[in-house]
N, C-alpha and C positions, 0 to 999 in steps of 0.2 A: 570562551568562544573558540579556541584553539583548534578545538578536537574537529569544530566543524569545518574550521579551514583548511584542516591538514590534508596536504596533495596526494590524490587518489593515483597511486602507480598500478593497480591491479584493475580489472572488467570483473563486471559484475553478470554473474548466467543466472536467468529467471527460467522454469520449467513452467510452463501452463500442463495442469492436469485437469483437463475439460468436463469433469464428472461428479455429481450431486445426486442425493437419493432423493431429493425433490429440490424445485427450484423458488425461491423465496419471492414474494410478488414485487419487491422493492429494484431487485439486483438486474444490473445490466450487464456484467461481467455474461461473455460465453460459457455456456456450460451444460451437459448435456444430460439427464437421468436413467438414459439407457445403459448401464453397466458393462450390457455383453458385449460392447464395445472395445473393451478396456484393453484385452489381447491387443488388438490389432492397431491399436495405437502405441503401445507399449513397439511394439515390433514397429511402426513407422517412425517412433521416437528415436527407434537405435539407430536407423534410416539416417534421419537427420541429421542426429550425432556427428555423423562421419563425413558428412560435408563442412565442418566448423572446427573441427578436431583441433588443426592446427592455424587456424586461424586466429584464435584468442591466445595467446603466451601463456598470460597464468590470472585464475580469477582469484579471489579472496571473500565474496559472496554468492553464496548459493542460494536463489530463493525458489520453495515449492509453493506457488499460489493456483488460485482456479475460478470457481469451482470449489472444491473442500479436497486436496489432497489427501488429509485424514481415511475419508472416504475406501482406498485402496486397500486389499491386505496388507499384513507385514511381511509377505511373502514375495509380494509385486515392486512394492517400499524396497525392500531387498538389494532384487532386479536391479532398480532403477538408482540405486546408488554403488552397485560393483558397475556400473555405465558408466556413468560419473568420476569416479575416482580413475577407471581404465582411460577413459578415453581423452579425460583434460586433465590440466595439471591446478594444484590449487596449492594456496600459499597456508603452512601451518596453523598460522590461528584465523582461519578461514570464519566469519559467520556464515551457519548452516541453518534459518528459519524454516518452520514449518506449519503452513496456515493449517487449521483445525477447527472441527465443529464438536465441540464438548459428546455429543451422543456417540463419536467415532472412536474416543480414547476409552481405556482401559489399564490398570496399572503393567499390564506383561508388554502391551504394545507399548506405552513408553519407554519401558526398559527396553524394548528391542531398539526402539527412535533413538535414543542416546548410547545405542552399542552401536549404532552404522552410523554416527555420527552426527546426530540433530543434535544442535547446542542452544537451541533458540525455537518457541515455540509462540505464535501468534492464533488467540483461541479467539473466536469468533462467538463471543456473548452476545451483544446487541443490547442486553436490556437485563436487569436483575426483577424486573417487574413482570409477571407471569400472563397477564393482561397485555401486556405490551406484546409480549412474544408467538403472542397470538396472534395476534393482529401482523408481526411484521413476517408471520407462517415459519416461523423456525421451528425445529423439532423437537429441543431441548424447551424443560423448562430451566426454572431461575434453580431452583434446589438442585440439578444435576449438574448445571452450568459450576455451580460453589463448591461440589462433591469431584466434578472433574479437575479441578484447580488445587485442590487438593492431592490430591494424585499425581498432579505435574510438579506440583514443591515436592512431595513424598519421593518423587522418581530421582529426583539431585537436579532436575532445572535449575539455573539461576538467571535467568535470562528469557523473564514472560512474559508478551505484549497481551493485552485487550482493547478488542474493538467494541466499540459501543455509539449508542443511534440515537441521535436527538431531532428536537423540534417533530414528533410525532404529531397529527390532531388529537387537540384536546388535552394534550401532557402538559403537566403544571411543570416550571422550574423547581419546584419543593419535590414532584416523582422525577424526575432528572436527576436532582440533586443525592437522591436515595441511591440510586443505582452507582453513581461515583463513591458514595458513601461504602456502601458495601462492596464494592472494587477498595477498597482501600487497605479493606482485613487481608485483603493477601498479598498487599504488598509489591503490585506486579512494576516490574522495572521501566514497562514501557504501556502507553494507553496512547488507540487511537480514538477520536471522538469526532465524528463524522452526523453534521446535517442529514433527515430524510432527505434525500433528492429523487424526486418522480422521474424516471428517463423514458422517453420514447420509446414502447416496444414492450414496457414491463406491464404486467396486470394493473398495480397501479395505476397505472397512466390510465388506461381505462376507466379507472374509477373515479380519477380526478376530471376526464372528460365530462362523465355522467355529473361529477359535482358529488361526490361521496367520500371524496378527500378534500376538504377545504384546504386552500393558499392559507401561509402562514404569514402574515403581517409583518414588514422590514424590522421595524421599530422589534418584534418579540424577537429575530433570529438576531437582532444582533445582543440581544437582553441574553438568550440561551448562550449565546458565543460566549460572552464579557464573563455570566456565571460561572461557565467550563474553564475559561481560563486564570479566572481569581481563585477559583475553590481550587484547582491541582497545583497554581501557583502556591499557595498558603499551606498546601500537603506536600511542599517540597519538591516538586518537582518542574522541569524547564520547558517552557511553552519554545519548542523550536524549528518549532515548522505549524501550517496553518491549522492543519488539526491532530500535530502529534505532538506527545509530551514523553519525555523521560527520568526517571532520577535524579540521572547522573550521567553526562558526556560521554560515558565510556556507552551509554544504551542507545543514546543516536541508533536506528535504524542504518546501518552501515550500507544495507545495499538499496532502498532507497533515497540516500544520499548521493547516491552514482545518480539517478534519473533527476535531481536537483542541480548536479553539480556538470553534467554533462561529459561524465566519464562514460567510457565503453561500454554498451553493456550485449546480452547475446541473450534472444528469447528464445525458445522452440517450443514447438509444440502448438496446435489451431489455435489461431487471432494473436499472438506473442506478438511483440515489438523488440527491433534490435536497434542497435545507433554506433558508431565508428566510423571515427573522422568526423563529416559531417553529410555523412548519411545515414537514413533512415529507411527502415524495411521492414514489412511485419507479412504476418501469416493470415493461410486462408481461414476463412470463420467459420467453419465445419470439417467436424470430426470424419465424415467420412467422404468427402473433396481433399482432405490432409493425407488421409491413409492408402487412396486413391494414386495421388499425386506421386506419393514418394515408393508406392507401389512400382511407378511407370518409371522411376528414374528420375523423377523431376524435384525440385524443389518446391517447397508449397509455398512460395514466399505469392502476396496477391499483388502487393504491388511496393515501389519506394520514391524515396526521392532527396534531391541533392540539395541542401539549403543552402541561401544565397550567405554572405555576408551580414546583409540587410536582419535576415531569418534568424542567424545565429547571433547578431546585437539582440533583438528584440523577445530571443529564448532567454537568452544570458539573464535580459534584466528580469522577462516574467516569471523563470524557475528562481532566481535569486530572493524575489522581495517577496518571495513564499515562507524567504528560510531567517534565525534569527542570524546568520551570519550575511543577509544583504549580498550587495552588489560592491566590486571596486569602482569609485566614480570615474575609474578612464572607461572603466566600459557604455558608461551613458553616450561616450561619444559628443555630440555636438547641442547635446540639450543644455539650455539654458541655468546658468545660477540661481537667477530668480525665479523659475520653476519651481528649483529645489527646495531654495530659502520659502518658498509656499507652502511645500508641503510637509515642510519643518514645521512653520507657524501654524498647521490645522495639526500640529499633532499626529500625522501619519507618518511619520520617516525621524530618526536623528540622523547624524555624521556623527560616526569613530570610526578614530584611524582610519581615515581616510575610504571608507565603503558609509553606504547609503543604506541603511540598515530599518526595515519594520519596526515600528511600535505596535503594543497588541492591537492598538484600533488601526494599525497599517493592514498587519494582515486579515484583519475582519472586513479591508476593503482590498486584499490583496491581490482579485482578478482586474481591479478598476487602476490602480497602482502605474502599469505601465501605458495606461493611456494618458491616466493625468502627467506622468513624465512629460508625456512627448505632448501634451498641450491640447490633447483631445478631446 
């Protein structure tokens, strides 16, 4: 558990790049499919830049999420990493992620990705099940999804997360099970393993309105949970946060451990979120109210705000008993021992060394976690 503790002296800078060649009916992240966009955000991006410049000392992770950063040429990709390197300063063994959608790589662009410096690639599978990917509208199948994976170990990666989507309707644990199975032949250092969740606003949810996505039953999401987490447990790898796993400590998710751990970090780019000190600030939710803004001189920031005391006890403990390194029990503050000793005795928490640390069935209840603390 070392690695997880180990005090974060660097901020962590997140790029949003707001653009998809179509938009997946599940996802709530912003993101835009208009392309011919892409100039003008690029040019509002450098915008930004230069209001944060020296505000951050020095980062140590870089993350390009979205949207499908993939998506960009190699030529923009470029761009946007001679920005980066000019304009902050970043510490040598820096992680450099780069989320992906398997139909956007090709083996020349990765060797570009890892000549301007991508050390870390996060490929968005979702499903090894060709049915499945239909259904969650991605544009890969499962054969090119295996084909591009290939290509990323070919390229000299050593350092490959997958994402992947469970509790579908109608998906057995046995097709769950298959798609981690065949995640497995490649050996990827890191997998995230993320519930469908219907959000407000996505096509989904429409459907689930009408009642053409049926609710999945408590009893099976916690069945799928317990599965995911025994089957990568027993393939070696470390359940250490709620639905990320890795090899080996050294794959921890480095920069998001900064939003776990409530280190600094600096977003830019439409809808980003930033955090310093303890304030919080994110950006406006449209690409061109963003490019607008910082057209005018302005910041696109939409709005923020200053947490209490109160705010940052009650982050502390919720981002903490996400993670398998817990909370220190001075930070619970004034909650009760036999609170605690209770939720020892149901088996959702132990004590070591002195932090208040998940067991796997803690974080299978881990958004409920910090109210049973406090007696709610």
């Amino acid at each position: 558990m070392s690695e997880d503790l180990t005090d974060n002296k660097f901020s962590g800078l997140y790029i949003h790049v707001p653009f998809c060649r179509s938009k997946c009916p599940y996802c709530d992240f912003y993101s835009h499919t208009d392309l011919s966009l892409v100039n003008s955000w690029l040019k509002a991006l450098e915008e930004e830049i230069g209001y944060y410049k020296d505000k951050f000392p020095v980062f140590d992770t870089l993350y390009l999420g979205g949207g499908s950063p993939s998506v960009l040429p190699e030529e923009q990709i470029g761009f946007l990493f001679e920005l980066f390197f000019c304009q902050f300063r970043f510490e040598p063994r820096s992680e450099i992620t780069l989320e992906a959608n398997p139909n956007d790589l090709n083996p020349h662009k990765l060797k570009q990705l890892r000549t301007i410096g991508v050390n870390r690639i996060s490929l968005g599978v979702q499903s090894f099940e060709n049915q499945e990917l239909v259904f969650l509208g991605r544009r890969h199948t499962a054969e090119e999804a295996e084909t591009t994976l290939g290509w990323i170990r070919e390229a000299g990666f050593t350092n490959v997360g997958i994402d992947l989507i469970y509790g579908l309707p109608k998906q057995s644990r046995d097709q769950w099970l298959r798609s981690l199975e065949k995640a497995m032949v490649f050996q990827p250092e890191h997998l995230s393993c993320y519930q469908l969740t219907i959000a407000k606003g996505t096509r989904f949810w429409g459907m689930k309105e009408k009642g053409n996505i049926p609710p999945i039953p408590e009893e099976e999401e916690e069945a799928f949970f317990l599965a995911t987490s025994n089957f990568l447990r027993e393939h070696g790898y470390i359940h250490y946060e709620v639905s990320n796993f890795a090899r080996e400590e050294k794959y921890f998710s480095r920069h998001n451990r900064k939003y776990w751990q409530r280190v600094p970090y600096l977003g830019l780019g439409p809808s980003a979120h930033s955090f310093q000190g303890n304030r919080r600030w994110w950006n406006v939710r449209s690409v061109r109210q963003y490019c607008r803004l910082l057209d005018e001189g302005k910041k696109p920031v939409e709005d923020q705000e200053e947490l209490t005391p109160e705010q940052v006890q009650l982050e502390t403990i919720s981002l903490g008993l996400r993670t398998r390194a817990g909370v220190d029990l001075e930070s619970l503050g004034d909650v009760e021992l036999k609170t605690v000793q209770g939720l020892v005795d149901l088996g959702l928490v132990v004590v070591e060394n002195k932090r208040l640390v998940p067991t796997i069935r803690g974080m299978m209840v881990a958004d409920r976690l910090p109210l049973l603390i406090q007696g709610k």
